[in-house]
N, C-alpha and C positions, 0 to 999 in steps of 0.2 A: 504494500500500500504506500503509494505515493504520499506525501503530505510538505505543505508549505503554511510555516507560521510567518504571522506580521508581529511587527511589534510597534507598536503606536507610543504616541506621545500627546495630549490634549488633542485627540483625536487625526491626529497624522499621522501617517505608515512613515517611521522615521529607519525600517530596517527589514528585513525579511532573510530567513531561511528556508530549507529544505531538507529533508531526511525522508528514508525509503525503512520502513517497517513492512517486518518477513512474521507474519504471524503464524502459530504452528502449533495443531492441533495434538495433544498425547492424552495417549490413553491412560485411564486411571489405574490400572493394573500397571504401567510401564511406570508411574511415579509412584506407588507405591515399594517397587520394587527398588527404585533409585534410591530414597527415602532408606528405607530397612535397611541395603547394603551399603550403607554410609552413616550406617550408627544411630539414627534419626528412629524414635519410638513415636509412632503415630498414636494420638491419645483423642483424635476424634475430626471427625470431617464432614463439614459445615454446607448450606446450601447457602454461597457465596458469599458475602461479609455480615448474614444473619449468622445467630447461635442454633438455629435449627436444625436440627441433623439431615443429614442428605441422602437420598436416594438413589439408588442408579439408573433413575431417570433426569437427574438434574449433571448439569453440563458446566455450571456457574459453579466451584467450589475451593473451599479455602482448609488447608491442612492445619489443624492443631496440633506438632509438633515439640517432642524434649530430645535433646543432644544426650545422647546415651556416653 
């Protein structure tokens, strides 16, 4: 994904950039798996920045995570 930010000043474009974002979809079993083999104890996994617990029909979600 393409994208170009402006950066204004009392409302005049006094500068602009550009940056290319690669977004990449993993599956939850491949980060779980990263997670474990790197010491990481999974203590619980959210539907996205709620405390909700998550389902494996939700795609939005956030690791609850301790450094073993």
């Amino acid at each position: 994904m393409k994208n170009k930010v402006y950066i204004s000043n009392n409302n005049k474009n006094i500068d602009y950039f550009e940056y290319n974002l690669t977004h990449t979809l993993w599956n939850n079993n491949v980060i779980k798996d990263l997670l474990e083999k790197n010491n990481f104890e999974i203590k619980k996994v959210t539907k996205g920045f709620s405390r909700q617990e998550a389902t494996e029909q939700d795609f939005k979600i956030t690791y609850v995570v301790k450094k073993c």
